[in-house]
C-alpha positions as CSV (number, residue, x, y, z in Angstrom):
1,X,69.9,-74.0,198.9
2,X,67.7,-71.0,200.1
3,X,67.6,-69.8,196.4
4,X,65.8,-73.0,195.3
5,X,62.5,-72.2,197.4
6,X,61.3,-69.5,195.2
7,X,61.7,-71.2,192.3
8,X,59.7,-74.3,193.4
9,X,56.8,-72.1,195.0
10,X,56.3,-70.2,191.4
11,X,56.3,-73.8,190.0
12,X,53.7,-74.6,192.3
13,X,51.5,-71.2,191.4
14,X,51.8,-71.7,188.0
15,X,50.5,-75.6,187.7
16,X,47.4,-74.3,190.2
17,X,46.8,-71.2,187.7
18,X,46.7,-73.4,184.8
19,X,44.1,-76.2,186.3
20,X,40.8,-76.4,184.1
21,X,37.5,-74.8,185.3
22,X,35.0,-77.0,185.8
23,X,32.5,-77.1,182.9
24,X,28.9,-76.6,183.8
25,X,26.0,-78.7,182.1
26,X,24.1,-77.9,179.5
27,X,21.1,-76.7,180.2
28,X,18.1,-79.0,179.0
29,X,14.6,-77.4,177.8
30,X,11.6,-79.4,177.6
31,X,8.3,-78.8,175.7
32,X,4.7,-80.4,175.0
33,X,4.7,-79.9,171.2
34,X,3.5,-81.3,167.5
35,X,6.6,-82.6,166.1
36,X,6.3,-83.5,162.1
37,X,8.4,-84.4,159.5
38,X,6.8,-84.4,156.0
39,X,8.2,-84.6,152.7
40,X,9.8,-80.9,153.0
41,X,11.8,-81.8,156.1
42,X,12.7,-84.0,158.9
43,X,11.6,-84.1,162.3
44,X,10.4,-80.1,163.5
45,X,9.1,-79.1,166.5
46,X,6.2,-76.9,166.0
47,X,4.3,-73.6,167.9
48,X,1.8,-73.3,165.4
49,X,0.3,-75.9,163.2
50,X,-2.2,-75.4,160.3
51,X,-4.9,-77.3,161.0
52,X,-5.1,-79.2,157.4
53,X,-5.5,-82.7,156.2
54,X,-2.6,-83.4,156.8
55,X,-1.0,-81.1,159.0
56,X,1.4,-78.3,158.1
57,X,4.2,-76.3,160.3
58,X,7.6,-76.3,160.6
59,X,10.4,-75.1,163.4
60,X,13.7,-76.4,164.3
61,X,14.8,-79.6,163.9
62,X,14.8,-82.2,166.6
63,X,17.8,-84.6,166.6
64,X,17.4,-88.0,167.8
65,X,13.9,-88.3,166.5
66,X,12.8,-91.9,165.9
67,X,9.3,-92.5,164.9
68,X,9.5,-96.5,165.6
69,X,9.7,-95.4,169.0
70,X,6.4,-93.3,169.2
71,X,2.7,-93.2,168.5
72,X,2.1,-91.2,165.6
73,X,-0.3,-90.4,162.9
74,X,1.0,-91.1,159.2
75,X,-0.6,-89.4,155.8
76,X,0.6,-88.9,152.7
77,X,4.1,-88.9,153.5
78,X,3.7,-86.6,156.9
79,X,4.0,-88.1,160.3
80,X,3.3,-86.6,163.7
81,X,1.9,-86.2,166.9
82,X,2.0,-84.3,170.3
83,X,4.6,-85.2,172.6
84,X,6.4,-84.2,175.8
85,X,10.3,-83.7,174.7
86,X,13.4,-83.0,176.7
87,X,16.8,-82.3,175.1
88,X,19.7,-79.6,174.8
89,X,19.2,-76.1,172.6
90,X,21.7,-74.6,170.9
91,X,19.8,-72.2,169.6
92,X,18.8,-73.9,165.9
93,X,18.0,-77.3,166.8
94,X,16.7,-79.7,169.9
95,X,18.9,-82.7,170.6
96,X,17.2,-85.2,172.8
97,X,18.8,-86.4,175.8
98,X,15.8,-88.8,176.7
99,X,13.0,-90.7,174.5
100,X,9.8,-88.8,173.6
101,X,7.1,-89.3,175.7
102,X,2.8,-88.4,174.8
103,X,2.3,-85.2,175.8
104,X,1.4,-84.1,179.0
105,X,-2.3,-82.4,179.4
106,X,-2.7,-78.8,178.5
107,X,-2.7,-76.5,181.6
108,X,-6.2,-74.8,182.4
109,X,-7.0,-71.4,180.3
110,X,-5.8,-68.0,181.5
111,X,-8.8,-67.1,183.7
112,X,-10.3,-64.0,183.1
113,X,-8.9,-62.5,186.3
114,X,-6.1,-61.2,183.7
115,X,-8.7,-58.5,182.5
116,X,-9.9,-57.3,185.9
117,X,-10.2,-53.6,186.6
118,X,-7.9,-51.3,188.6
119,X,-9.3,-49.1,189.5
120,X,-11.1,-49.0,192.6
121,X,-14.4,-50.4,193.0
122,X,-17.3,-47.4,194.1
123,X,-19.6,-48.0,196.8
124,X,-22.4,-49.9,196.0
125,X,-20.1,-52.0,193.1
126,X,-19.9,-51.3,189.8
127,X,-22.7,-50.2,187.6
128,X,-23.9,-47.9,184.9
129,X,-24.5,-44.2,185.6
130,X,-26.9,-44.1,182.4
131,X,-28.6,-47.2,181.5
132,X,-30.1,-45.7,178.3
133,X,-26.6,-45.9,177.4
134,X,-25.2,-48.7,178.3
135,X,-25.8,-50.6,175.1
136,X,-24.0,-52.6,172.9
137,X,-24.3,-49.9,170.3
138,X,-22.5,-47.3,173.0
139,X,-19.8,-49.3,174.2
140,X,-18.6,-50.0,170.1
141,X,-19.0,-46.0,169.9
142,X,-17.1,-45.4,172.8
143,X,-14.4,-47.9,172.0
144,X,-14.1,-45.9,168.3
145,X,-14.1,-42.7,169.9
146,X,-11.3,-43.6,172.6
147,X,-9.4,-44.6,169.7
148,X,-9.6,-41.0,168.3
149,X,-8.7,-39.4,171.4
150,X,-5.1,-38.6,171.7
151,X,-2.8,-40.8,174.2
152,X,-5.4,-43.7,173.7
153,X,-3.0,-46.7,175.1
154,X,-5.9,-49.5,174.8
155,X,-9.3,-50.9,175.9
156,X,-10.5,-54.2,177.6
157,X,-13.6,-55.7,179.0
158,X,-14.0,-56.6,182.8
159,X,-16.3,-59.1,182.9
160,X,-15.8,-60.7,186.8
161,X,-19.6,-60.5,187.5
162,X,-19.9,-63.6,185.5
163,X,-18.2,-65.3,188.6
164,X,-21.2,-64.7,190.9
165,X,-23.6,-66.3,188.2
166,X,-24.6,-69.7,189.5
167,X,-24.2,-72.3,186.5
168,X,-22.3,-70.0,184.1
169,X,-20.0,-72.1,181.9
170,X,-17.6,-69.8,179.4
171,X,-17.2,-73.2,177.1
172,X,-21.0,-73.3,176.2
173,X,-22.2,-70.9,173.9
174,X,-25.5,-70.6,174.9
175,X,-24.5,-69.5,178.2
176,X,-22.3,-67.1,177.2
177,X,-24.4,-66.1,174.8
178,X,-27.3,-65.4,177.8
179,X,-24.8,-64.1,180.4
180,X,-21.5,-62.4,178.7
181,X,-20.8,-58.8,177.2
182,X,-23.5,-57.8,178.8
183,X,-22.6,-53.8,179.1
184,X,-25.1,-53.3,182.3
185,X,-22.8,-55.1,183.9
186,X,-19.3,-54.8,182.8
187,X,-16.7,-52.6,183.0
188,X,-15.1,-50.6,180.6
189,X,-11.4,-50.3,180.8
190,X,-9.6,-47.4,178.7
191,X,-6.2,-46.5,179.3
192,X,-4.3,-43.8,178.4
193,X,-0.8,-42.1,178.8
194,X,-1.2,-38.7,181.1
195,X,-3.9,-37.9,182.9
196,X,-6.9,-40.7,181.9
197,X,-9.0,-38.5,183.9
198,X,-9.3,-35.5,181.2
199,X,-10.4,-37.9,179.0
200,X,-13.7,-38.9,180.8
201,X,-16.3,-36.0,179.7
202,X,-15.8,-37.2,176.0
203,X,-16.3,-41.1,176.8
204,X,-19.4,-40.2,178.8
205,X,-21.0,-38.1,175.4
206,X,-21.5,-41.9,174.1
207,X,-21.0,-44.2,177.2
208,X,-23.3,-44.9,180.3
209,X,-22.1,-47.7,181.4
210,X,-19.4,-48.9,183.9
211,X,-16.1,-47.3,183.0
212,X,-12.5,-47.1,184.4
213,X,-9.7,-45.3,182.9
214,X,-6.1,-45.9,183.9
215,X,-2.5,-44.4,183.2
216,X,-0.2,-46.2,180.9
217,X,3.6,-44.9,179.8
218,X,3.0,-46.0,176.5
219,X,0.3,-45.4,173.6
220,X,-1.2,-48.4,171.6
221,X,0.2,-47.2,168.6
222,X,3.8,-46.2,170.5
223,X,3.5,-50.8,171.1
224,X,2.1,-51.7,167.8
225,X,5.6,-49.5,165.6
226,X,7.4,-51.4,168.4
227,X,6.0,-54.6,167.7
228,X,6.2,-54.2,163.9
229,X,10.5,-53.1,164.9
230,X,10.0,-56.7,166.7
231,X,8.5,-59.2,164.0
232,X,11.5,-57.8,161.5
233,X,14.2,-57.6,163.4
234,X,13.9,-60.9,166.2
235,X,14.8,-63.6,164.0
236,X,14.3,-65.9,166.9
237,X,10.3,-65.0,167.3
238,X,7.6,-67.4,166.0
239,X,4.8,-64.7,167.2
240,X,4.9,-61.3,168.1
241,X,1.8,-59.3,169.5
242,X,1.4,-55.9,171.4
243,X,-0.4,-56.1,174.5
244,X,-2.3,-53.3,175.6
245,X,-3.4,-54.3,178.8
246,X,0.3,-55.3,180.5
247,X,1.9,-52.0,178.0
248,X,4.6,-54.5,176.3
249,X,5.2,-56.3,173.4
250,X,4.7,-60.1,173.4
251,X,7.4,-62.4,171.8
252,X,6.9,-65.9,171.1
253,X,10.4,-67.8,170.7
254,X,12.3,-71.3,170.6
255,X,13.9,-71.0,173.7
256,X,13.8,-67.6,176.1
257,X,17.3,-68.1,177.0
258,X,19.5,-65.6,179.3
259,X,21.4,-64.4,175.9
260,X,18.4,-63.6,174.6
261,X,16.9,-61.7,177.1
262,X,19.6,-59.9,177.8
263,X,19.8,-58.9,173.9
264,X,16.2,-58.2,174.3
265,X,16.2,-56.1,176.8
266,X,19.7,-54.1,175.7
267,X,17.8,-53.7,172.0
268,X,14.3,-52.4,173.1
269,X,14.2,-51.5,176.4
270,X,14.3,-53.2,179.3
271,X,10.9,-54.5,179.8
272,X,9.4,-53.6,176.8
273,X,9.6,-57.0,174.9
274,X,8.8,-60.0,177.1
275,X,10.0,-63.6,175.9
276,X,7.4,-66.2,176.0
277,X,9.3,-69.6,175.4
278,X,7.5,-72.7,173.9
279,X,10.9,-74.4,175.6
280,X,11.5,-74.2,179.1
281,X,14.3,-75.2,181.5
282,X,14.0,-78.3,183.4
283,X,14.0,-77.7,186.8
284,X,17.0,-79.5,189.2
């Protein structure tokens, strides 16, 4: 009898081993979108959209579309409209798991603290060292010239004193046009790759104004060969853009999944290419 036990327990081992694994959900993505179907295709959700009579664009295609259900404009064959969508990815097309709703309003505009300065402020606040030239013609010149110089890793415009002028609106043009680019008052932000500070005696041949330069690991042109690499070789990207300011490549795509990044990232440099998905996970 004792040599029965053995025989049971491995029984026993081997119907636990075999037991299935739980399967985890799949993830849903949602998205405030254009979707149109024309006489081309079927239902697509859409990133860009030209802005014709009626509308064109195109993207993957969203199954479980029904435009009975929804609001919609209707021309010439092509229907759509803006709507908030929920569904599944798997990696070519959206498959709703609940209806179509309108979409939800846009979120506010980047602010312009994304272009502030870093370097650090000099007593008395920023201003220009040489009025005479601190011109619009000066700060194109200098722009041109930094360009030139070797290392040159990009250029930007700080413009936060327009935050301490009362009544300033950035949507109307004639206030913009009284109170912005004014180069009295801005800063001038160069960067470039090893020491920024050698660089300063030529800006200041052409430039009086405000000026910081910065340190960046890459140059501009270093981000625009990678961002040409990018546009034909991610098959996944919609849009693909070098930005100077953050020193990485910008990648607009579908759906910034976890098996993407980590291609992404394996491919270019960890980093280097950041994903900007038009879908995005829907929280628990």
């Amino acid at each position: 009898m004792r040599g029965i036990w053995p025989v049971a327990a491995l029984v026993v081992l081997a119907a636990c081993g075999t037991a299935p694994a739980a399967t985890a959900p799949p993830t849903r993505y949602q998205a405030n979108a254009t979707v149109l179907a024309d006489a081309s295709h079927g239902p697509q959700l859409c990133a860009i959209v030209m802005e014709s009579l009626p509308p064109q664009c195109g993207g993957p295609d969203v199954v479980g579309w029904d435009w009975n259900a929804v609001e919609h404009s209707d021309q010439g064959g092509t229907r759509w409209g803006e709507y908030h969508v929920v569904g599944t990815w798997d990696g070519e097309r959206l498959t709703l798991t609940e209806p179509a709703r309108p979409a939800e309003p846009p979120e506010a505009p980047r602010d312009r603290t994304a272009f502030t300065t870093p370097c650090q402020k000099p007593a008395g606040g920023w201003r220009a060292v040489d009025p005479a030239k601190a011109t619009q013609e000066a700060m194109t010149a200098a722009l041109a010239r930094a360009e030139r110089l070797p290392g040159y890793a990009g250029g930007w415009l700080d413009q936060s004193y327009l935050d301490d002028i009362d009544g300033y609106e950035p949507d109307d043009p004639r206030s913009a046009e009284r109170h912005a680019n004014d180069p009295l008052r801005l800063v001038l932000n160069l960067r470039f790759t090893g020491d920024p500070a050698t660089r300063e005696p030529e800006i200041r041949e052409v430039w009086g104004g405000a000026l910081c330069l910065s340190q960046a690991e890459h140059t501009a042109a270093e981000l625009r060969t990678l961002q040409e690499k990018v546009q034909e070789e991610l098959t996944d990207a919609y849009s693909v853009s070098a930005d100077e300011r953050a020193g990485h490549v910008r990648a607009g795509v579908w759906a910034a999944t976890p098996e993407l990044r980590r291609h992404v990232d394996a491919t270019y440099g960890k980093g280097m290419v950041v994903l900007d998905g038009l879908l995005q996970p829907v929280g628990p």
